[in-house]
C-alpha positions as CSV (number, residue, x, y, z in Angstrom):
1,X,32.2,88.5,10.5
2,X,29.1,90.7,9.9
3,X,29.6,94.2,8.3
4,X,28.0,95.8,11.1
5,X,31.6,93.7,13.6
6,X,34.2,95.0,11.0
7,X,32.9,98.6,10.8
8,X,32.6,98.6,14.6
9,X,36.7,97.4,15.0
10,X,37.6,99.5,11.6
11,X,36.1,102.7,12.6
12,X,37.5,103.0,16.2
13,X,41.5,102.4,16.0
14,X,44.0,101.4,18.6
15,X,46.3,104.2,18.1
16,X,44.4,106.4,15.5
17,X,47.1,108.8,13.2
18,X,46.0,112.4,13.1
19,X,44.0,113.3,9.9
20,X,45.3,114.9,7.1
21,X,41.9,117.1,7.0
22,X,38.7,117.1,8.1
23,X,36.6,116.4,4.6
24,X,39.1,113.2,3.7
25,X,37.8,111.5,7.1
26,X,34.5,113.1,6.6
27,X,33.9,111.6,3.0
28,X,35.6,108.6,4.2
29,X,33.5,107.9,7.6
30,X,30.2,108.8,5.8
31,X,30.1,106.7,3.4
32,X,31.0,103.5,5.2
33,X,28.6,104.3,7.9
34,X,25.7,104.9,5.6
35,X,26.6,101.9,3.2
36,X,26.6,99.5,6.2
37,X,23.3,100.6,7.7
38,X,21.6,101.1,4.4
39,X,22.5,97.2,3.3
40,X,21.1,96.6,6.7
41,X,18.1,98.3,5.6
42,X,17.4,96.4,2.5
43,X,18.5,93.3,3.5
44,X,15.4,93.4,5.9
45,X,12.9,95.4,3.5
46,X,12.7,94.0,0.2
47,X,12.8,96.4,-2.5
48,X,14.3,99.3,-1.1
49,X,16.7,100.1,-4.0
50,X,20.5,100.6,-3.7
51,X,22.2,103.9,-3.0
52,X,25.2,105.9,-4.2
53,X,26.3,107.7,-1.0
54,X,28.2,111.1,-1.9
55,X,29.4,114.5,0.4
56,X,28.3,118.1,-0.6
57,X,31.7,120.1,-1.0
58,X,31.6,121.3,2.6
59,X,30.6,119.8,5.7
60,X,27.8,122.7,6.3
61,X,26.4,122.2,2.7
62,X,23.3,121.3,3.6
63,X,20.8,121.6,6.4
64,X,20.5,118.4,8.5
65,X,17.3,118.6,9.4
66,X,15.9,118.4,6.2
67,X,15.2,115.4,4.1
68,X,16.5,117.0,0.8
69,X,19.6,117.0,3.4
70,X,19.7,113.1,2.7
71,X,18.2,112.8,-1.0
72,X,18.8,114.6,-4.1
73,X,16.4,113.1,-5.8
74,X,18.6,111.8,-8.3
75,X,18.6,108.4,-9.6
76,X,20.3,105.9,-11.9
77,X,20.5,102.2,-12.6
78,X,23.9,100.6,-11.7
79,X,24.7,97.0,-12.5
80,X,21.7,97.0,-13.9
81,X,19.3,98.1,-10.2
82,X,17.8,101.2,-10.0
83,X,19.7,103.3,-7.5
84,X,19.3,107.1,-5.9
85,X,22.0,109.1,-4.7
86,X,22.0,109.9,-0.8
87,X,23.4,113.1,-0.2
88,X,24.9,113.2,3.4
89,X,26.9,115.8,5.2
90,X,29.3,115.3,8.4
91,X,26.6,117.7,10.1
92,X,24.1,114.8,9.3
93,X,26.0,112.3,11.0
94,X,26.4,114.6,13.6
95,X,23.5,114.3,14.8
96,X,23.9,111.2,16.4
97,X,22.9,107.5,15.5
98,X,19.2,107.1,16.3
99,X,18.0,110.4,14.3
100,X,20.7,109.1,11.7
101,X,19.0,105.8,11.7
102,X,15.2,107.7,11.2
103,X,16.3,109.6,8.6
104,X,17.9,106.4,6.7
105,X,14.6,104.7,7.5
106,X,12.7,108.0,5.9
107,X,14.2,107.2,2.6
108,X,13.9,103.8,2.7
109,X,10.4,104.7,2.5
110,X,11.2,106.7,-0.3
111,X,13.0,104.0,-1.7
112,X,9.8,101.7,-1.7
113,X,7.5,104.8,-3.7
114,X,10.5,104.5,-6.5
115,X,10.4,100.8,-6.8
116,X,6.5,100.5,-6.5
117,X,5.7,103.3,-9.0
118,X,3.9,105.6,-6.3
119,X,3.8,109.2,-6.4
120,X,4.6,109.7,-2.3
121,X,5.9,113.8,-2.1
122,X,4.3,116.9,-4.2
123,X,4.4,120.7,-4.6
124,X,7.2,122.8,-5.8
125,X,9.9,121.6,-3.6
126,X,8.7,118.4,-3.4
127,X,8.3,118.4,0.3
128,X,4.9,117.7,1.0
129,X,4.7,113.9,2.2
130,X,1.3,112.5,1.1
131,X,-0.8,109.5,3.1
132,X,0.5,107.0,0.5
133,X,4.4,107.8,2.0
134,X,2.9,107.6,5.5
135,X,2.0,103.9,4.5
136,X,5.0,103.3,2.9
137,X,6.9,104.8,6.3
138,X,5.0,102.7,8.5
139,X,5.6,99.5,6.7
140,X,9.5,100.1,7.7
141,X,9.0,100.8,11.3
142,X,8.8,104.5,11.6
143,X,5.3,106.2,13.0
144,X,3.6,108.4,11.0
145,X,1.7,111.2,12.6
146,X,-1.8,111.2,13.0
147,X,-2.6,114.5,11.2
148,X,-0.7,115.7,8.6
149,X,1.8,118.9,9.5
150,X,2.1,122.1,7.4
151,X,4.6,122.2,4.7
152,X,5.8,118.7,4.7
153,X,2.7,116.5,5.2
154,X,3.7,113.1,6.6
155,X,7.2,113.6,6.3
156,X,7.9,113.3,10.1
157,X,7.7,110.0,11.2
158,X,9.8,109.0,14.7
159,X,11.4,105.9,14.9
160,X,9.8,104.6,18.5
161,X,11.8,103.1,21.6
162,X,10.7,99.7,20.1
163,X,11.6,100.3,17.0
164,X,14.9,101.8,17.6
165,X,16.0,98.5,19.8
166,X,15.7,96.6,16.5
167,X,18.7,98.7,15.3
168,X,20.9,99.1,18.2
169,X,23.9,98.0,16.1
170,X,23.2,99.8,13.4
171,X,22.7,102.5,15.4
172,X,26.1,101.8,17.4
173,X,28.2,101.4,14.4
174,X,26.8,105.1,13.1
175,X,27.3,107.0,16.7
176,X,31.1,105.3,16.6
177,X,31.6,107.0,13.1
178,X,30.0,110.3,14.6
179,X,32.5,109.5,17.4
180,X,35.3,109.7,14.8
181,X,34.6,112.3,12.3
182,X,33.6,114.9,15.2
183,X,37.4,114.2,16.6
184,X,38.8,114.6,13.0
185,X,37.2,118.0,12.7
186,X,38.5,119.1,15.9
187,X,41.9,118.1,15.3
188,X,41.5,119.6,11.8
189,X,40.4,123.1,12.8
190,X,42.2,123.3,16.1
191,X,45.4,125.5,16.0
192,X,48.7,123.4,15.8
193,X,50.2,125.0,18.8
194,X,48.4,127.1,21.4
195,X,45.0,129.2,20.6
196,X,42.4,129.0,22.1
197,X,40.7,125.4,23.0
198,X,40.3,125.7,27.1
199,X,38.0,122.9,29.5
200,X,35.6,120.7,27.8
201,X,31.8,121.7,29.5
202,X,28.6,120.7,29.5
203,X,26.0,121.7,26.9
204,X,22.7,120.1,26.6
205,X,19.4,120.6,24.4
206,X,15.9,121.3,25.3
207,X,14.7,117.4,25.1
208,X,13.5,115.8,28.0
209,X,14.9,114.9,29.5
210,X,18.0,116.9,28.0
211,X,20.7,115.2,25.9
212,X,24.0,116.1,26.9
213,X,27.8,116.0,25.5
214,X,30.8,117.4,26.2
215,X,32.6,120.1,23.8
216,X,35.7,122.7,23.8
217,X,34.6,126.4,24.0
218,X,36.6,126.3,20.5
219,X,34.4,124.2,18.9
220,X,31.2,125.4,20.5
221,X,32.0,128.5,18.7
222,X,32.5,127.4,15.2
223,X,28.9,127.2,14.8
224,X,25.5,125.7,15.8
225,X,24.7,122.3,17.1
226,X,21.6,121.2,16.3
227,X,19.6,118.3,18.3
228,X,18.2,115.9,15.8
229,X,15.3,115.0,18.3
230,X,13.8,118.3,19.5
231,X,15.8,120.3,16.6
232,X,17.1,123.1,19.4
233,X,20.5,124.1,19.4
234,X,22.6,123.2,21.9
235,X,23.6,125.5,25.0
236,X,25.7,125.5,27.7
237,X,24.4,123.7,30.9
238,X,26.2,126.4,32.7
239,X,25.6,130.0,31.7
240,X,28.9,131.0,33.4
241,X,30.6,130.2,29.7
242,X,32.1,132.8,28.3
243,X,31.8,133.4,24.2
244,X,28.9,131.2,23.2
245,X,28.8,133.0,19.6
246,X,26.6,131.6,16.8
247,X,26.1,128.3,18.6
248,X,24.1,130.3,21.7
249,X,20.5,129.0,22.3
């Protein structure tokens, strides 16, 4: 049995008990999700070092969108490999499988400049991405743009339809952990009895075409969704929904 098989039947229970809270599941989920793709990663790129997957203190630590949402920058040797600490958030995972996937992919890429030696980010906050980390992004599957952006250089590099085919477990296996910590939150912040949860409905982002899922108005209104494709937050498909609050785009 593959890791990829037992995190698939592991991750996705018969009869699932209700959580105890929200950040035991979330540290729990995380880091088997990321450990499975990431020895994925490495077993198909040599010299991508290790990782030592950890959770910020809260769920919305971090912003998702950014790589320092994934690396610290911190690294180590363990058993006697060098290893970095990936810092990821439920919010990360959140945003689906295939921009999980890119993002893993991004620091695998990082993972190579360590190894090799090669200065690949400068400035103060280290988030310019130089023509040596395009390289280095390319060489495990992502596309680096053709012109460098402001601020953070090379940094964004898609993982392509192609591409992304290559990983479909991988990317299945992280989507059914997104699957499970986004139910262990609900149930986690959701009142015991009564309050107010109402009809799931419709909200979708500002892709296109749009992506779509299906939320309570109570968790709509804890905060905002981000899409990890076109970064827009989430809205409601049909403006008729009352109380949007902070997640209104």
């Amino acid at each position: 049995m593959t890791d990829l098989a037992l995190f698939a039947e592991t991750s996705q229970p018969k009869e699932p008990a209700r959580p105890a809270t929200a950040p035991v599941v979330h540290g729990a989920v995380i880091i088997s999700a990321v450990e499975t793709a990431w020895k994925e990663i490495r077993r198909r790129y040599d010299g991508v070092p290790d990782i030592s997957v950890t959770t910020p203190p809260t769920a919305g630590a971090q912003d998702p969108t950014k790589c320092t949402a994934l690396r610290t920058g911190r690294r180590f040797i363990r058993d006697g490999r060098l290893t970095m600490e990936l810092q990821v958030s439920s919010g990360t995972l959140g945003l689906g499988g295939r921009p999980m996937m890119e993002g893993l992919l991004h620091h695998a890429a990082h993972g190579l400049a360590l190894d090799r030696g090669i200065t690949d980010v400068s400035g103060g906050d280290r988030r310019w991405h130089n023509k040596r980390y395009g390289r280095l992004a390319r060489e495990v599957g992502l596309t680096p743009p053709a012109r460098a952006a402001r601020v953070v250089g090379m940094g964004r590099c898609p993982l392509s339809d192609a591409e992304a085919a290559k990983w479909a477990k991988v990317i299945a296996a992280l989507d059914a952990a997104a699957a499970v910590q986004l139910e262990a939150t609900v149930e986690a912040v959701a009142p015991p009895r009564g309050g107010r949860s109402g009809a799931r409905f419709l909200i979708v982002c500002e892709c296109t075409p749009p992506r779509r899922q299906q939320v309570t108005p109570f968790f709509f209104e804890q905060g905002p969704l981000l899409c990890g494709l076109c970064l827009a937050k989430f809205r409601p498909a049909d403006t008729s929904v009352p109380h949007q609050g902070a997640g209104d785009g």
